[in-house]
LUMFIKE-316208 format. One record per residue (C-alpha): residue in three letters; z, y, x. Coordinates in steps of 0.02 Angstrom, whole numbers, plus 50000, padded with zeros to 5 digits. Example, Ala and Ser with C-alpha at 12.3 -4.5 7.8 and 13.67 -1.06 7.14 Angstrom:
2
ALA503904977550615;SER503574994750684;
//
This chain:
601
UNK506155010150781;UNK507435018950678;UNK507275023550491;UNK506445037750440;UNK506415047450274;UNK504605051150169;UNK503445060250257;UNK502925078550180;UNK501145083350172;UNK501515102450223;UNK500805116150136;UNK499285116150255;UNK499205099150256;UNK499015102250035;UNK497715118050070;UNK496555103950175;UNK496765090450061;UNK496055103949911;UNK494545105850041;UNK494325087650061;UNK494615084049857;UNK493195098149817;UNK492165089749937;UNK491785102250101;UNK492515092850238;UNK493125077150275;UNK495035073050376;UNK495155070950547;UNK496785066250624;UNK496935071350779;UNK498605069850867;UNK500435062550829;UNK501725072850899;UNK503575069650943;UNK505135082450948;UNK507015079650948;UNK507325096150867;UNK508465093350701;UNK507135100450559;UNK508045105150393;UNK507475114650250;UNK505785116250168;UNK504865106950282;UNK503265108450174;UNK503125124450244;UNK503155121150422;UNK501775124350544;UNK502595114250698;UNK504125103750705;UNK505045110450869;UNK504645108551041;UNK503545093851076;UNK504255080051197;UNK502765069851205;UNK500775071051107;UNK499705058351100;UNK497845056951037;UNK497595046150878;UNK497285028850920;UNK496635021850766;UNK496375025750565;UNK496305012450460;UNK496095012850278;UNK497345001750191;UNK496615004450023;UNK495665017249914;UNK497055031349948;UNK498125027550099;UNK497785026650272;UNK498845019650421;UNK498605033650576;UNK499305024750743;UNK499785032050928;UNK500485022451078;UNK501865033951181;UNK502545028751363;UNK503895036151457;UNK502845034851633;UNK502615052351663;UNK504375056151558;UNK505515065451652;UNK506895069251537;UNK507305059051405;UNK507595063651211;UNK507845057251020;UNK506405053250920;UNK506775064350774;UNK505275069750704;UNK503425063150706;UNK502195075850676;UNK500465070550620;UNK499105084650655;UNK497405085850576;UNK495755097050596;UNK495385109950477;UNK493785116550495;UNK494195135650479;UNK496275134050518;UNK495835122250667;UNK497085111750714;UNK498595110750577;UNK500185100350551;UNK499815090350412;UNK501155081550358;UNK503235079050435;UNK504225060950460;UNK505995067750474;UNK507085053550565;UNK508605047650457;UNK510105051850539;UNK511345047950402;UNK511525028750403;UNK510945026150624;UNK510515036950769;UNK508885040450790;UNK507955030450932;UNK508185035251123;UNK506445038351240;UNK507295037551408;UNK506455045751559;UNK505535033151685;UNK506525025951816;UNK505135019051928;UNK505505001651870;UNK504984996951679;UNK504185005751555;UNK504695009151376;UNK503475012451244;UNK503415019851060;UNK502325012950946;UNK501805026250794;UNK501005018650616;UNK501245033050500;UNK500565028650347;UNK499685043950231;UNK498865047650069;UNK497395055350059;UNK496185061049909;UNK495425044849942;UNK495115033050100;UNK493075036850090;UNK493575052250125;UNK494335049450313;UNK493135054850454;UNK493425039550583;UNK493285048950716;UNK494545041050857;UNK494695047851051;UNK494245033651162;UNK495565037551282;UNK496815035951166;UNK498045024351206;UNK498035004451081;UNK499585001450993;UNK500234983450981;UNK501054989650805;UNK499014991750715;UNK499194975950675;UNK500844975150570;UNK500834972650363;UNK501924986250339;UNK502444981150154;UNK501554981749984;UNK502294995549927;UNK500985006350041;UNK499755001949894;UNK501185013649773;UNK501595029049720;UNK503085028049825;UNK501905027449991;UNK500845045049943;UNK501815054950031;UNK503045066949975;UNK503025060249782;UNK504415051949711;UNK504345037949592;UNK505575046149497;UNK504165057549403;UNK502715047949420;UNK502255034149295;UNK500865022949318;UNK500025007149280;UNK498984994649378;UNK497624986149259;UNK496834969149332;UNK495214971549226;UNK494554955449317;UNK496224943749268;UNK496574955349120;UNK498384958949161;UNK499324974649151;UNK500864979649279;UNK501994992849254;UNK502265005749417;UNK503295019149493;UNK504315027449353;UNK503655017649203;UNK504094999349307;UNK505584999249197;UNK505285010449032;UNK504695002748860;UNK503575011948758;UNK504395025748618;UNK506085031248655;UNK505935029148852;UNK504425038148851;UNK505025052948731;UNK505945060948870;UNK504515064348979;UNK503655081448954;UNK501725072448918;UNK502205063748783;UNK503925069048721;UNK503165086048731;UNK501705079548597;UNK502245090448441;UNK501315092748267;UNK501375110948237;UNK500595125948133;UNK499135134248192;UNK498315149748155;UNK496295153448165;UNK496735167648317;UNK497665150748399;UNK499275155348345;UNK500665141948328;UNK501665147848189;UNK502885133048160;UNK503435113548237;UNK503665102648125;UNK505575103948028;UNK505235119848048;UNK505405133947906;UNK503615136647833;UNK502755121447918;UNK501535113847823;UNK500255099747833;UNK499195108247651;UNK498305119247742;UNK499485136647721;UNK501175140447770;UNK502555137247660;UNK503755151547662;UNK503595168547766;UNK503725164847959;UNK503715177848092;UNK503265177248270;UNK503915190048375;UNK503485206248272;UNK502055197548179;UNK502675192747995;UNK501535177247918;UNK501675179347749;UNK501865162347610;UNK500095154447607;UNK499205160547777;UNK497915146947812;UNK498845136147970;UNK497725122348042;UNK498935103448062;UNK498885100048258;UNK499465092548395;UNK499985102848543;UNK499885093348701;UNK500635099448864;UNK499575097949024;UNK499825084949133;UNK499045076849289;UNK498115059249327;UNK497695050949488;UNK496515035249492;UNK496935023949636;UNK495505010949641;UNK496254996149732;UNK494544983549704;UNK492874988549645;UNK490914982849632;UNK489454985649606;UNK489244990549435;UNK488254976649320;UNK487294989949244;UNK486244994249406;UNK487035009249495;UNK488675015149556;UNK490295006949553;UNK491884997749426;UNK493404994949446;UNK494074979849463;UNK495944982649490;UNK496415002949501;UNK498205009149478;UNK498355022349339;UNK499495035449386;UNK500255050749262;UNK501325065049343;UNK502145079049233;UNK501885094249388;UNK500615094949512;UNK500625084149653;UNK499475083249819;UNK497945071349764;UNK498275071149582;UNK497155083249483;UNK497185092349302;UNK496485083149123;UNK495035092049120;UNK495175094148920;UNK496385107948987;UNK495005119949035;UNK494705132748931;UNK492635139748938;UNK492785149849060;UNK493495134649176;UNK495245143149189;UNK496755129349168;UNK497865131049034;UNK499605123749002;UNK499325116348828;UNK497875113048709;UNK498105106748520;UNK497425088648475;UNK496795088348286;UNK498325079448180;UNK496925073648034;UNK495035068748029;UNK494035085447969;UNK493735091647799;UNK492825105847746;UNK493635125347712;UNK492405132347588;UNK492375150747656;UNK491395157647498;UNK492725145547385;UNK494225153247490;UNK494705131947456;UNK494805118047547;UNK493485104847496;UNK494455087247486;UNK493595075447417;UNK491905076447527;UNK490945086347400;UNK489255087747537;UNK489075107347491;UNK489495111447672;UNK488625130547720;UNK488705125047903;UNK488285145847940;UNK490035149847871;UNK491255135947824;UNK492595129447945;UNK493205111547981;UNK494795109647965;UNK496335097247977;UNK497645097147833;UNK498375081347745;UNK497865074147587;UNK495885075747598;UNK494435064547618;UNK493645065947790;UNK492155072647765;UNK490415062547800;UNK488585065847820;UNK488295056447647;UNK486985067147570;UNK487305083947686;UNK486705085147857;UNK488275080147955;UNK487705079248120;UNK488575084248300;UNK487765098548316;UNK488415103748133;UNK489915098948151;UNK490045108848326;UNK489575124148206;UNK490995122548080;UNK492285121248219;UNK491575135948333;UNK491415146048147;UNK493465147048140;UNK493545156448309;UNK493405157848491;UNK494525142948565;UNK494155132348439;UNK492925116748439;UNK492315099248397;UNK493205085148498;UNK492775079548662;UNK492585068048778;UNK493895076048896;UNK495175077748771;UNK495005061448707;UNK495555055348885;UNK497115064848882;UNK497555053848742;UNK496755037548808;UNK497825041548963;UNK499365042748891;UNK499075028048760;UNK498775017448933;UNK500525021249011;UNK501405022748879;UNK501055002848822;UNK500474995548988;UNK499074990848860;UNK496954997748814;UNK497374987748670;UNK497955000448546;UNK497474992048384;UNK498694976748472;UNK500184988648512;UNK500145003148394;UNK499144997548253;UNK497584989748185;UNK496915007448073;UNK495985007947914;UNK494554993347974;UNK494734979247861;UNK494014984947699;UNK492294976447652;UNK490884990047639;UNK490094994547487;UNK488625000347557;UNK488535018047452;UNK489825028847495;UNK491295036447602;UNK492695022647606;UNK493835032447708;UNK495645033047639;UNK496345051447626;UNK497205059747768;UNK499245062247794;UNK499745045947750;UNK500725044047939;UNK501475063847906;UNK503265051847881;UNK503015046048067;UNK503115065048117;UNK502715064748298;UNK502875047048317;UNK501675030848312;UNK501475017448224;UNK500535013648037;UNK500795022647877;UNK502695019547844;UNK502425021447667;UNK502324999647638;UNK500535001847738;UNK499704985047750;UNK499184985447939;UNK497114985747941;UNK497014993147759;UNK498085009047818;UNK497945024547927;UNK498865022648093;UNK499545037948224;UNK499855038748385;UNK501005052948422;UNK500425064448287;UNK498525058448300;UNK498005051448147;UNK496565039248151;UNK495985043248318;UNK495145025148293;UNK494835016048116;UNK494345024247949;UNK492675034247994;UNK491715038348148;UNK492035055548226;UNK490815064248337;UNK491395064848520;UNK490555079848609;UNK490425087148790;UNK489435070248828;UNK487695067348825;UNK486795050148840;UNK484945048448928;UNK484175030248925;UNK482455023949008;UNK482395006148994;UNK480865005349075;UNK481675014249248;UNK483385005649215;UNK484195023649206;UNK485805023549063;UNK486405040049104;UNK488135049649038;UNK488025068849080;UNK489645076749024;UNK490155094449035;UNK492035101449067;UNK491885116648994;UNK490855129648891;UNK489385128348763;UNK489005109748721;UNK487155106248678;UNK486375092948634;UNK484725083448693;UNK484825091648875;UNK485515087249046;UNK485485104849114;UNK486655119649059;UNK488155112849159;UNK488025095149126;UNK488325084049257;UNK487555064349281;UNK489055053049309;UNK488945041549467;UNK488565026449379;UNK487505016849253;UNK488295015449085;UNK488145000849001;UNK486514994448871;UNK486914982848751;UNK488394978248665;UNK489734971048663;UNK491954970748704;UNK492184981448838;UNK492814971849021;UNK492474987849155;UNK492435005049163;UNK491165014249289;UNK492005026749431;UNK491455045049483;UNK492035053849606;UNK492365069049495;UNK493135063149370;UNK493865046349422;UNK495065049949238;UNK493655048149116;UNK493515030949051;UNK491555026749004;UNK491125008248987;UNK490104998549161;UNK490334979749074;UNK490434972648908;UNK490914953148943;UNK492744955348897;UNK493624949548724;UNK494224957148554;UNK496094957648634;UNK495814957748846;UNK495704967648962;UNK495174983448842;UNK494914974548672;UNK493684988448607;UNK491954990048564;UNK490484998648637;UNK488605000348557;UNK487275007348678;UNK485334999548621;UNK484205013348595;UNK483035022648726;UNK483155042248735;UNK484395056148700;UNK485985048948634;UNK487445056348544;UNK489075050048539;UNK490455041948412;UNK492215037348426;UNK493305027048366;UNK492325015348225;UNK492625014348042;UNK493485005747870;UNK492664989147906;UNK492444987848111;UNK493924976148139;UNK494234971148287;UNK493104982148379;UNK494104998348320;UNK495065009448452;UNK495505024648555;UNK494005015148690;UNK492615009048561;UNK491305021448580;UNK489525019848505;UNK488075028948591;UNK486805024048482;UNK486185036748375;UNK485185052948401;UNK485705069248381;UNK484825070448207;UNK485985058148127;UNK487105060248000;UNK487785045147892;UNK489385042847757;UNK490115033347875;UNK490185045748025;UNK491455064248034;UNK492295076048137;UNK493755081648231;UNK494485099948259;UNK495085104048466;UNK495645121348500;UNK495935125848684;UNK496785142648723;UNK495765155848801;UNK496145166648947;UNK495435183348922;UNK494185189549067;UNK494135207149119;UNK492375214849090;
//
């Protein structure tokens, strides 16, 4: 058969994939259809391709792996009176209000061979046309098997096509070009490079591209302002601008209070799980293998960080990461509080982000999530403590970037190597990575790696040097039923201690015990979020993190471990084992401010 070019999901074919990602239908394929009309243009907004020389009923789906499908048809000239070029292959699908719908367009390629010849019957032998057209979908489950009888077998079902059908390069209508990805083994522990990435190293390579080259400390104001980049007149990491700056027609005068962050541009993530099992912890599924996939725009199949919803549940293009660990702005003081002086008035202080201040604990004041929660929410509406879902915009990146979980390994090992003293805050000041800028790496001031702060693209000790509270996550265990529930929540108010009010159970057990993190447990809505399923792996392989998860109950949630954790310290090691009441001098916050889209009343 001659060569064709990518197939194009069309813009209805896009419209019922949306149905069948949000869950209220399933595909059908129904026919394959065949014109010789010579298609040009935007073909991704095509209804039909021409006039049809020959249709014929789907003869078989069959799922080649967790996203892809092969969809076959057998053709025969018998009843062909005329013959014609197979140009185009048209692959039509049910949608349950449209009806039937072109879903996607195989445009023969002309340039380097003719395209092949159907030639009418001539009473003696028969030609045929065997059809494989292999296309993504939001995932293979998601296929309604549903093939005519009459249709006619093809002897081509049985072909390997190639291995590149399990790639980005086989989702039809994506390019390679812009989408990076990773495949992690978690069973053999190995990492593999795919699509765009296959040949990028991590830094400069990965400083073009918009997710991470786009990763900027900046200057912003309580109202959400950004004032200034980095380098730029009047940017400062102390707290208050520098010099004058002004906006548009807004002048910010020397000195207005600027919080240090890290704007990160939206991106998009699909999850391609290539093996799974049955999780160990009782319910749902892991992966065992799943490819990892980052694209900069929006593609068919690949969906939004959900850290990018702002509490109404309205996307936005950007959201600012907190450059520092929180200390305290003492409202009544009009002065930041920086060396954890536990006066916090949680009714009317603000957390805040600035270099050159010691995070600040729950030593003798009552640092807990909740409290925490208030001091972010008291600086103004967009602004809040650190979640779960922005955490995994990082984690994401981190992955990609360095083919590696690993972080301590390929970035650096954090403040975790101190011996505790048993009495009091141990974590080293913030802004000693402000050098590094927007890069990543450990404090370039002669840092000794494991006694010094490390950064990952503006992030300052997202692991190592003092817990932080992770929120938009809450943990239920019942040992007694075997139920170790996660029930996270996108957007809006977090609580604590409750499993209604938005949140949602994931589809799988998390993990009890403890132990180095081997498997991470998939749902269905939010395949991107990265919650431990196994503990049996190692202090460097597959993940090389941490995870704590003993106690029966409510559970809240820490990130990231602290000045003497060691090897268990990184962007994965997550402890779920206190409750909401606990506050400790070993355990702080983290500012997030997502933009807000106002709603009309």
């Amino acid at each position: 058969m001659g060569a064709f070019k990518s197939a194009v999901i069309t813009k209805k074919g896009q419209e019922l994939l949306a149905k069948v990602v949000a869950g209220t239908t399933k595909l059908e394929f129904t026919k394959i259809k065949v014109s010789d009309a010579k298609l040009s243009g935007d073909l991704a907004s095509m209804t039909g391709i021409g006039t049809i020389k020959q249709e014929e009923k789907v003869a078989s789906v069959v799922r080649k792996n967790g996203s892809n499908v092969t969809v076959s048809a057998s053709f025969s000239n018998q009843t062909l009176g005329q013959g014609y070029y197979v140009r185009n292959l048209g692959l039509y699908a049910n949608d349950p209000q449209a009806g039937e719908i072109l879903y996607s367009i195989s445009v023969a390629d002309e340039s380097t061979a003719t395209a092949d010849y159907m030639p009418p019957f001539n009473g003696i032998g028969v030609s045929s046309l065997m059809v494989d057209l292999v296309t993504a979908v939001s995932n293979a489950s998601s296929v309604k098997v549903n093939v005519d009888p009459t249709a006619g077998a093809t002897v081509a079902q049985i072909v390997n096509l190639q291995e590149q059908i399990d790639d980005v390069k086989s989702f039809v209508g994506y390019e390679s070009s812009d989408v990076y990805g990773v495949e992690v083994d978690f069973v053999n522990k190995k990492f593999t490079r795919l699509a765009g990435a296959e040949n990028l190293t991590s830094g400069a390579d990965f400083d073009k591209l918009t997710p991470w080259g786009g990763r900027k400390r900046c200057n912003l104001t309580n109202e959400g302002v950004m004032v200034a980049y980095r380098g730029e007149t009047g940017y400062s990491e102390a707290g208050a601008t520098s010099a004058t700056i002004t906006k548009g027609t807004t002048e910010y005068p020397s000195g207005t209070k600027v919080q240090t962050m890290v704007e990160q541009p939206l991106f998009y993530t699909k999850v391609v799980p290539v093996k799974s099992s049955v999780s160990s912890s009782g319910r749902g599924k892991k992966y065992d293998k799943a490819r990892f996939y980052i694209s900069p725009t929006p593609k068919a199949g690949f969906k939004p960080v959900d850290g990018f919803l702002d509490d109404n549940g309205i996307l936005q293009d950007k959201i600012y990461l907190s450059a520092f660990e929180g200390s305290i702005f003492d409202t009544s003081a009009g002065a930041y509080l920086k060396a954890d002086e536990q006066v916090a008035d949680f009714a009317t202080d603000m957390l805040s982000s600035i270099a050159g201040a010691k995070p600040a604990s729950g030593l003798t004041q009552n640092l807990t999530r909740v409290n925490v929660r208030k001091l972010c929410t008291n600086r103004g509406k967009g602004w809040k403590s650190h979640n779960i879902f922005a955490l995994t915009a990082t984690q994401w990146l981190i992955l990609v970037e360095y083919a590696s979980m690993n972080a301590q390994s390929v970035i650096g090992q954090g403040v975790s190597t101190f011996t505790d003293d048993g009495s009091t805050n141990m974590a080293v000041v913030t802004g000693a990575t402000s050098g590094l800028g927007n890069g990543s790496g450990i404090d370039p001031n002669a840092g000794v790696d494991g006694k010094c702060s490390v950064s990952y693209r503006g992030e300052e000790n997202l692991w190592g040097n003092i817990w932080t509270w992770l929120d938009a996550i809450n943990i239920y265990n019942d040992k007694a039923s075997g139920v170790y529930n996660a029930f996270v929540k996108p957007y809006g108010e977090c609580k604590d201690d409750t499993t209604a009010d938005g949140y949602k159970a994931l589809d799988f057990n998390i993990a009890t015990g403890e132990g180095y993190i081997s498997g991470f447990g998939y749902d269905e809505d939010h395949p991107d979020l990265f919650l431990c399923a196994e503990h049996n792996g190692a202090s460097n392989l597959p993940v090389g993190d941490y995870y704590w998860n003993n106690n029966d109950g409510f559970r809240v949630t820490e990130l990231g471990g602290l000045w003497n954790s060691g090897a268990g310290c990184g962007a994965w090691y997550l402890t779920l084992y206190n409750a909401s009441s606990y506050r400790n001098r070993n355990v702080g916050g983290r500012l997030l401010y997502v933009p807000q889209t106002k709603i009309s009343a």
